[in-house]
C-alpha positions as CSV (number, residue, x, y, z in Angstrom):
1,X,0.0,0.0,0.0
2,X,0.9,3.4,-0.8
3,X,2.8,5.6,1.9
4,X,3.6,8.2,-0.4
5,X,0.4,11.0,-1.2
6,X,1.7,14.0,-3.5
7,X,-0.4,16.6,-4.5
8,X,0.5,18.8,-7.1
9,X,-0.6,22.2,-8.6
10,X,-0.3,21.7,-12.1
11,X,3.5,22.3,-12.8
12,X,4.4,18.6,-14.1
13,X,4.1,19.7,-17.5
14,X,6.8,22.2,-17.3
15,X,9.0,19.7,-16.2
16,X,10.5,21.6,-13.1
17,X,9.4,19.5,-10.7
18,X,10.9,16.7,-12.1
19,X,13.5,15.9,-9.3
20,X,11.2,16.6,-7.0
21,X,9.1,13.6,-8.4
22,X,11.7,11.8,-9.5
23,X,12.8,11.3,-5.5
24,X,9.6,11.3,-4.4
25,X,9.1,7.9,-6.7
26,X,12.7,6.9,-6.0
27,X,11.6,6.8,-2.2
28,X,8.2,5.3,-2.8
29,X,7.7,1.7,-1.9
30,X,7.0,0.0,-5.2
31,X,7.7,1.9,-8.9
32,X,3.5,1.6,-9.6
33,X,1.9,5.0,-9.6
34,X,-2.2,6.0,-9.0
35,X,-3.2,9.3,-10.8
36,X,-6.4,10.1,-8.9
37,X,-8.0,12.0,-11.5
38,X,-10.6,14.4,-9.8
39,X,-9.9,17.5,-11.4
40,X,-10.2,16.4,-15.5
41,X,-13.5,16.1,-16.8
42,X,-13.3,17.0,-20.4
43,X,-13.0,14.0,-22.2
44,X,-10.5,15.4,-24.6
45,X,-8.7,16.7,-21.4
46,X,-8.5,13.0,-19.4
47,X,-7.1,11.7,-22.5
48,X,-4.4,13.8,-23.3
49,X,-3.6,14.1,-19.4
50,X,-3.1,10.3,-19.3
51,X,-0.8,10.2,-21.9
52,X,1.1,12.8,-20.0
53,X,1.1,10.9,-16.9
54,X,1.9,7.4,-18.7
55,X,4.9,9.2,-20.7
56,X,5.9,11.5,-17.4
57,X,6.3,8.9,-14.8
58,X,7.6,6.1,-17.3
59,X,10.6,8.6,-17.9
60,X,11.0,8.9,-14.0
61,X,11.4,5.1,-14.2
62,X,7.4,3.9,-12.9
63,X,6.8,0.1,-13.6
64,X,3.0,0.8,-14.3
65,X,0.9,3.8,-14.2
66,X,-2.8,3.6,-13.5
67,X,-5.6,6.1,-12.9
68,X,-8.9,6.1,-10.5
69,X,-11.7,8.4,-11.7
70,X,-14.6,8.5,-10.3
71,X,-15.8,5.7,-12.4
72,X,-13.5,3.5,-11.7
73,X,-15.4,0.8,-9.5
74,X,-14.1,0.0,-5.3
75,X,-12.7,-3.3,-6.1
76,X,-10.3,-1.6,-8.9
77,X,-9.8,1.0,-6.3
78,X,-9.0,-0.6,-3.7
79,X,-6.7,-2.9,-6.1
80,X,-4.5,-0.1,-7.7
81,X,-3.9,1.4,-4.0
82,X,-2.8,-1.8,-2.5
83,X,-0.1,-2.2,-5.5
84,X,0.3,2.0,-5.8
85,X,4.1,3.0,-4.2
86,X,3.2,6.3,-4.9
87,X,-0.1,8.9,-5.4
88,X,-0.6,11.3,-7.6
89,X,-3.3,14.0,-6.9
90,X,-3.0,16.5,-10.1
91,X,-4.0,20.1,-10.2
92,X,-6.7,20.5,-12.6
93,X,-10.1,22.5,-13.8
């Protein structure tokens, strides 16, 4: 389980908080990453933020990269944070 929360204001895609999450993945306790996608509703939007997120923390060295919207059932839930090392709360809308 997850003991690493990290919310974020939006910056990612400039790329200047890279160190910062680079170390905060490097200290996480597995390489899997949650996005919990609250802020995106714009379908357009949640697609080309995933990308961003899959190509963003694959480059910090992530072994998998999932989201949880608020679609996304309890069982998956409660699955992705019991593998999750780190989570990602984005800035959004």
């Amino acid at each position: 389980m997850a003991t690493t929360y990290y919310l974020m204001s939006g910056h990612s895609s400039t790329g200047i908080l890279k160190p910062i999450d680079r170390k905060a993945l490097e200290s996480a306790p597995s390489r899997d990453v949650v996005v919990l996608n609250m802020s995106f509703k714009d379908t357009t939007k949640v697609k080309r933020k995933r990308d961003f997120f899959i190509s963003y923390f694959k480059e910090l060295d992530a072994e998998n990269v999932a989201f949880v919207e608020e679609e996304t059932s309890k069982e998956q839930v409660e699955e992705e944070f019991e593998k999750a090392g780190l989570v990602y709360i984005p800035g959004g809308d």
